[in-house]
C-alpha positions as CSV (number, residue, x, y, z in Angstrom):
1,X,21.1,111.0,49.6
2,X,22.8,107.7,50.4
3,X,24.7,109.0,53.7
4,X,26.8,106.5,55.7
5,X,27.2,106.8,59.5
6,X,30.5,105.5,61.0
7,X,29.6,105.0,64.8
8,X,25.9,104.8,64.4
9,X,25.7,103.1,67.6
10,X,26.8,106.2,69.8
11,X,25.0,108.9,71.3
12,X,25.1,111.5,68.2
13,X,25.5,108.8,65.8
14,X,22.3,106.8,66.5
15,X,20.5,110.6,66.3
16,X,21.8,111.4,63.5
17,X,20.5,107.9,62.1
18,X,17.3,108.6,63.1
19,X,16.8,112.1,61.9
20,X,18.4,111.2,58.6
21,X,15.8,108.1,58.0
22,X,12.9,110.4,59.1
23,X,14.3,112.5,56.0
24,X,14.0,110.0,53.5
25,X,17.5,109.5,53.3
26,X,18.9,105.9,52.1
27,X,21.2,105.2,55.8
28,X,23.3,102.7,56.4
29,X,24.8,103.0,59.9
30,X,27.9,100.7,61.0
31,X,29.2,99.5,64.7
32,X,32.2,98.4,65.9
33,X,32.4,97.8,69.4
34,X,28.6,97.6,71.0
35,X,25.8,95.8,68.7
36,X,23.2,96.8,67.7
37,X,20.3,95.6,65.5
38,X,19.7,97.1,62.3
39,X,23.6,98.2,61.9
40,X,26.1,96.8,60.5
41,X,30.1,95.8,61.5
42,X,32.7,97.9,60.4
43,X,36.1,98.1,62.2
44,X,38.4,101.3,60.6
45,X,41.2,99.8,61.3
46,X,40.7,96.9,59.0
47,X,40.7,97.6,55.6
48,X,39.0,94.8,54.0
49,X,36.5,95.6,56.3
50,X,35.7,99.5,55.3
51,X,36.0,98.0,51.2
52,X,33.1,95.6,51.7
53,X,31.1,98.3,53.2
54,X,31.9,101.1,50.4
55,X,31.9,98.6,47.8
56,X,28.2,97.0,49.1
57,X,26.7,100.7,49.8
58,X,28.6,102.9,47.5
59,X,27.9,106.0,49.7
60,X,27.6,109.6,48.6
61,X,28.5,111.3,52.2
62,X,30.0,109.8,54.8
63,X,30.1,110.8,58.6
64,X,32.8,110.1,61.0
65,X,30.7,110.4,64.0
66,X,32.4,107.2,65.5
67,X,36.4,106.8,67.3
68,X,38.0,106.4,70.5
69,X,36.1,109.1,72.3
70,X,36.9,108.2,76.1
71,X,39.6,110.7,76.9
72,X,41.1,108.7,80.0
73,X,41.1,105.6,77.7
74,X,43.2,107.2,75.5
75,X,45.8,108.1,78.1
76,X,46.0,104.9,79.3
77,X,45.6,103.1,75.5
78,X,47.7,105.5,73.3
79,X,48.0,103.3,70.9
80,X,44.7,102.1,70.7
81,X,43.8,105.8,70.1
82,X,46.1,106.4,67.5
83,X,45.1,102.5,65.5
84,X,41.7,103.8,65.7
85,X,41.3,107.5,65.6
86,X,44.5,108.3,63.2
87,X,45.4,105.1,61.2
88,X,41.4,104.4,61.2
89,X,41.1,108.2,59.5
90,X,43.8,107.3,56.8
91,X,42.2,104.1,56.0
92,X,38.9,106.0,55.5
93,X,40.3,108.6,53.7
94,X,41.6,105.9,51.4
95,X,38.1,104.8,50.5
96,X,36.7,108.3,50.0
97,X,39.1,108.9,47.4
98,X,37.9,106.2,46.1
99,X,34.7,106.4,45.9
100,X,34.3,109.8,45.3
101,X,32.5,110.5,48.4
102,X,32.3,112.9,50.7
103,X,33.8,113.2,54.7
104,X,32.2,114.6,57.3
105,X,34.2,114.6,60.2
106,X,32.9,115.2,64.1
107,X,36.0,116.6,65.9
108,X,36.5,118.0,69.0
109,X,37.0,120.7,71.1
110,X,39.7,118.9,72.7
111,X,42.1,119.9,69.8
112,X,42.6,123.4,72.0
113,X,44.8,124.0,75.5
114,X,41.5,125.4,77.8
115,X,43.9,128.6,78.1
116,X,41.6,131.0,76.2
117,X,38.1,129.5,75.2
118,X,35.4,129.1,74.1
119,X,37.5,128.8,70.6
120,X,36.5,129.9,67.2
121,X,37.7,127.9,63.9
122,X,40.7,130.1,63.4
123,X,41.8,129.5,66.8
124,X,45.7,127.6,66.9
125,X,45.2,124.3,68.2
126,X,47.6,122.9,71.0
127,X,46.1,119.7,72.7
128,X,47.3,118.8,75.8
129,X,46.1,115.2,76.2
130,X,46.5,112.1,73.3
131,X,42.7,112.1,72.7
132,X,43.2,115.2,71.3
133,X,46.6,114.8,69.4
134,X,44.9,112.0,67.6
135,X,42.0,114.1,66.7
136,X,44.3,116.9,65.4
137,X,46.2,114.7,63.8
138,X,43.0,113.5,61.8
139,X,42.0,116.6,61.1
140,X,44.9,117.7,59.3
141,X,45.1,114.3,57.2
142,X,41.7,115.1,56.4
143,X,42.5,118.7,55.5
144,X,45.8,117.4,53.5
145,X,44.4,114.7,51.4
146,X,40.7,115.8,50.6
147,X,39.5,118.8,48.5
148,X,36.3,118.3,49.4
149,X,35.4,117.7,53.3
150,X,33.8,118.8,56.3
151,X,35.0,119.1,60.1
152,X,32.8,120.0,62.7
153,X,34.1,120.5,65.9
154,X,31.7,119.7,69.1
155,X,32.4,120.0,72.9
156,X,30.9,118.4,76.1
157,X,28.0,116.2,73.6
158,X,25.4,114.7,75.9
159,X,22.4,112.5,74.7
160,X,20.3,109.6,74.8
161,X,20.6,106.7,72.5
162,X,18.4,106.7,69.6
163,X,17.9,102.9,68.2
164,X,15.7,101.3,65.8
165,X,14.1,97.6,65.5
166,X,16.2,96.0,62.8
167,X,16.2,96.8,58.7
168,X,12.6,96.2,58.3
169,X,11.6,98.2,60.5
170,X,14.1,100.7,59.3
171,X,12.5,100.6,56.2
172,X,8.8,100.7,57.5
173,X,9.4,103.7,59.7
174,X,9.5,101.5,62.7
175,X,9.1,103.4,66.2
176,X,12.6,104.5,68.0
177,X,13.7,103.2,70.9
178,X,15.6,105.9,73.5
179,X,18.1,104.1,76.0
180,X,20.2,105.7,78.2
181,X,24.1,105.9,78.2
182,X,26.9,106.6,80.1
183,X,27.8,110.3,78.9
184,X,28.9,112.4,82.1
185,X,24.9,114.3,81.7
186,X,23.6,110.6,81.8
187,X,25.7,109.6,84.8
188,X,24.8,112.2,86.6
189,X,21.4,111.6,86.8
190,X,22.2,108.4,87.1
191,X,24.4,108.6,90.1
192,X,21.9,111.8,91.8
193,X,18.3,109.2,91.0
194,X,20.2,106.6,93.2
195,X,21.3,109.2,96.0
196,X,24.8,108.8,95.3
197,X,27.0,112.0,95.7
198,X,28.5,113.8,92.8
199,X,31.4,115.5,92.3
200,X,31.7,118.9,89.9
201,X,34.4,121.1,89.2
202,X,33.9,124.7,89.2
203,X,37.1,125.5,87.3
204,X,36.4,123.4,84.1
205,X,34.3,125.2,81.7
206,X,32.7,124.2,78.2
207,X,29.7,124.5,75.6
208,X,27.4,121.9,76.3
209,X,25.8,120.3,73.3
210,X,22.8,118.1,73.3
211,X,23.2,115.3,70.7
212,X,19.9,116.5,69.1
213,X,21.0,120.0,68.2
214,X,24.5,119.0,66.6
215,X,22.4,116.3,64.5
216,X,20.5,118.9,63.1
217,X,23.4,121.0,62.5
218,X,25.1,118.2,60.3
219,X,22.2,117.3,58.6
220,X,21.8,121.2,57.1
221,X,25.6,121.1,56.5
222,X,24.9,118.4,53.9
223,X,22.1,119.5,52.5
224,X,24.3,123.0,51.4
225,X,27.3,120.7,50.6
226,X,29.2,123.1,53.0
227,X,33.0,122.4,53.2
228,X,35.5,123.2,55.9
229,X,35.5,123.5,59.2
230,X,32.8,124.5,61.8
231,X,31.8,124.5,65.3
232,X,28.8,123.3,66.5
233,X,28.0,123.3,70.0
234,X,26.2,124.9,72.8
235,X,25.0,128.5,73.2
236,X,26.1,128.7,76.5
237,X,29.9,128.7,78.5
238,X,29.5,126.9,81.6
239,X,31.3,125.2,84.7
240,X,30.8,121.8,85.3
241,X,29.4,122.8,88.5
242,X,27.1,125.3,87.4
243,X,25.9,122.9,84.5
244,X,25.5,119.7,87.3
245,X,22.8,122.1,89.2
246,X,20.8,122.7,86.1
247,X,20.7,119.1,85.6
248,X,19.8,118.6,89.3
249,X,17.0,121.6,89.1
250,X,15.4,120.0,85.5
251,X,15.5,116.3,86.5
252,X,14.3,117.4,90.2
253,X,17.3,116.1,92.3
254,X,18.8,116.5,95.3
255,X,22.0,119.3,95.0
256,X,22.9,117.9,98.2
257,X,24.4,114.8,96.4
258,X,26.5,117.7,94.3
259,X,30.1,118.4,95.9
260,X,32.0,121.5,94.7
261,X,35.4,120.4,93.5
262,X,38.8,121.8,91.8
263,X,39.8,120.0,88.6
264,X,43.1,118.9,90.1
265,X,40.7,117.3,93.0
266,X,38.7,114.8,90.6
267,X,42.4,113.1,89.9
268,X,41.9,112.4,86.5
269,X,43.9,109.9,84.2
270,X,44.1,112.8,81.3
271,X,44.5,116.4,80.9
272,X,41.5,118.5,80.8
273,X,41.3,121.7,79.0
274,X,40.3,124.3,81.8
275,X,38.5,126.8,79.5
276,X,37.7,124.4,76.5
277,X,34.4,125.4,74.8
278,X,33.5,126.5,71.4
279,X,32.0,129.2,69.7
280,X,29.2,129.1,67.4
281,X,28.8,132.3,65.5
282,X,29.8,130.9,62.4
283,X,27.8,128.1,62.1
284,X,25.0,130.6,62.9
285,X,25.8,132.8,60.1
286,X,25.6,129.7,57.9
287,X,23.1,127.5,58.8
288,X,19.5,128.6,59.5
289,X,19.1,127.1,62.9
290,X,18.4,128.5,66.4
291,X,20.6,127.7,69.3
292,X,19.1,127.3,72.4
293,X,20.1,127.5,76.3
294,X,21.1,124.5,78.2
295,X,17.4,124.4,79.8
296,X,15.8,124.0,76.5
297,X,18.2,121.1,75.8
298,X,17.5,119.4,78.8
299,X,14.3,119.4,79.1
300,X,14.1,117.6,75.4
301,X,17.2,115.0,77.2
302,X,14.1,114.6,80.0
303,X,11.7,113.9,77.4
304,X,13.8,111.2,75.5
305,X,14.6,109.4,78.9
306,X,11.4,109.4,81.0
307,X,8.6,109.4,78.4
């Protein structure tokens, strides 16, 4: 399998990396914005750029896993978010025809209102912020121009970065290196280790996902060459409040530091979806993997970051 990651530098992106090289699998993984040894560039937006990297690697699947993910960012860059997560799609999609290759695409769970979830595939979409207009809007050039592709939606992904010491070492199996990174889980227990308080709303719900689990829920997508679109996130539909105190009761912290907010309270720069969240029953039906609580996820997120 020659499989190439777009945003291998990112929390489910480096994973997926990782867990696709422990298979054997011939990876090439690309940055664009943070560098990191044993990647290599690749800018969506530039099309010379994505032809040297198809032409050079000639890859049989690729995965999507990279984009404008920072929701407030997008608010306040729209059009950065539409260069890179809409004209960046086209441009890919370009090359896949191409090439002959295969998309997988990691979407969002952003693409709903929050009126009515946790959502299933056949849910309507109606976004109500640009980060997830411009996800949408990929999706559905996706959808339009490819007969064979894969979209898996996520929601709420939390994780540690997975990196690697260069090619050789790539090659040779060299040993991984976990970092942390500034995902909300992350800051967290950031912001709690250093006694600082923090602040969780009780009226924002979604389906945690822990980078780890979704990784292995793409890598058995490929392997059955399934097409479509599915969810894959957590098991469980929680509050951001209830979530932060099973952080704070796994990594040992203080729930004093935790204040009890309202959405409207945290005055953010975008639009949240109240009841966002996915569900996974499909993907369960499909795939023959086991989805575990938030606990069990966490205490593998405390593994990767303390050991």
């Amino acid at each position: 399998m020659k499989l190439l990651i777009i945003g291998a530098s990112g929390v489910l992106g480096s994973r997926l990396h990782n867990d696709a090289i422990k298979k054997k699998w011939n990876v090439l993984g690309t940055y664009c914005s943070h560098e990191r040894v044993g990647l290599s560039y690749l800018d969506v937006r530039d099309k010379n750029s994505l032809e040297k990297v198809f032409n050079f690697f000639k890859p049989e699947v690729v995965v999507m896993a990279g984009g404008i993910t920072d929701v407030d960012l997008c608010t306040l860059k729209p059009k950065l978010a539409e260069d890179v997560n809409i004209k960046g799609t086209l441009n890919m999609v370009k090359e896949i025809k191409e090439y002959g290759s295969k998309l997988v695409y990691v979407s969002t769970d952003y693409i709903f209102d929050g009126e009515n979830g946790p959502y299933k595939e056949n849910n309507k979409p109606n976004p109500i912020n640009i980060y997830g207009k411009t996800k949408l809007e990929a999706e559905n050039i996706i959808r339009s121009k490819l007969k064979d592709n894969l979209i898996v939606r996520t929601a709420q992904l939390y994780g540690a970065l997975h990196l690697r010491g260069g090619q050789n070492a790539l090659l040779a199996g060299g040993e991984v290196k976990v970092v942390q990174t500034n995902n909300f889980t992350i800051k967290i227990i950031h912001n709690m280790q250093n006694n600082k308080k923090v602040y969780a709303a009780d009226d924002l719900y979604s389906t945690p996902t822990y980078s780890g689990s979704l990784s292995d829920i793409l890598i058995k997508l490929i392997e059955k060459n399934s097409e479509g679109i599915y969810h894959g996130a957590g098991a469980e539909f929680l509050s951001r409040y209830d979530y932060v105190n099973k952080i704070a009761d796994m990594f040992e912290l203080d729930k004093g530091l935790i204040q009890r907010v309202k959405l409207k309270d945290l005055k953010l720069k975008a639009k949240r979806p109240r009841k966002g969240g996915l569900k996974i029953d499909k993907i369960c039906s499909i795939v023959e993997i086991k989805v575990n609580n938030v606990d069990y996820y966490l205490k593998l997120l405390k593994t990767d970051i303390t050991s």
